[in-house]
C-alpha positions in Angstrom: -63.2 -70.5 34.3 -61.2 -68.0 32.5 -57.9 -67.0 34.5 -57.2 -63.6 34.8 -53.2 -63.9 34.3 -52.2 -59.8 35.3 -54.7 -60.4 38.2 -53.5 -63.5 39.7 -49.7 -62.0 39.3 -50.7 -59.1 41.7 -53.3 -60.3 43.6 -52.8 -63.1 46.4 -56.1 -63.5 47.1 -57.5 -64.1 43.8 -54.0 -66.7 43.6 -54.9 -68.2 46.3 -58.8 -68.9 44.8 -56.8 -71.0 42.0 -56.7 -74.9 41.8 -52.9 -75.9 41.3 -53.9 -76.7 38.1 -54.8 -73.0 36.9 -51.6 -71.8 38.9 -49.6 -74.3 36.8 -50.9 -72.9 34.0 -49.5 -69.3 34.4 -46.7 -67.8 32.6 -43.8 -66.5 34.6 -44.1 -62.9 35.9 -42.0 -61.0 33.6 -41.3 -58.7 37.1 -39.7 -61.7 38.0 -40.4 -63.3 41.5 -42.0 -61.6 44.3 -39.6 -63.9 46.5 -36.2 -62.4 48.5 -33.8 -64.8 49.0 -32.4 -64.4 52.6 -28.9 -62.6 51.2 -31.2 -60.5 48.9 -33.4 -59.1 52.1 -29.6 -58.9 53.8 -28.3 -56.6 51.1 -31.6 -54.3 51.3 -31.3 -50.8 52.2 -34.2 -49.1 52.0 -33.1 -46.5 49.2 -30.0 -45.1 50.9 -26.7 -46.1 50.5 -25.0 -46.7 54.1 -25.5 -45.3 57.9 -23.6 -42.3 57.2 -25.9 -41.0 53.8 -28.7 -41.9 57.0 -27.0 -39.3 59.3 -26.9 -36.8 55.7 -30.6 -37.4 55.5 -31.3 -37.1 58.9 -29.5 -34.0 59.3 -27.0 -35.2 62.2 -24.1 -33.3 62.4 -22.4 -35.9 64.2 -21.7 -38.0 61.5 -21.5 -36.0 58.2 -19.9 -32.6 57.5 -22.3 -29.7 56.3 -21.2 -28.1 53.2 -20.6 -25.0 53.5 
C-alpha cells in the first residue's frame, strides 16, 4: 500500500486506517503539530486581543469610548 503522506496529515480518518508501522513511517507535518498544549489553549483568544477590543467589536458603549 502506497501512503498518501498530505492525506494522512489532514485526514484522521484515513490516519486512523494506518498500521503503526505506516504512521511511523511519516515525516513530520511541516505545520507542525495539530496538538495544544493546555497553556497554549489557555493563551487562545479567538482573534481579538482582550474583553475590552470584545466590547469595541461588539459595539458596547459600556466599556470602550466611540471616537468621535
Amino acid at each position: 500500500m502506497t501512503i498518501d503522506i498530505a492525506r494522512a496529515w489532514k485526514d484522521e480518518k484515513y490516519r486512523k486506517t494506518l498500521t503503526a508501522e505506516e504512521l511511523a513511517s511519516l515525516p513530520p507535518n511541516p505545520a507542525g503539530s495539530e496538538e495544544l498544549s493546555e497553556k497554549e489553549l489557555e493563551e487562545v483568544s479567538g482573534g481579538i486581543g482582550s474583553a475590552s477590543s470584545l466590547c469595541c467589536v461588539t459595539g458596547s458603549s459600556s466599556c470602550c469610548k466611540k471616537a468621535d
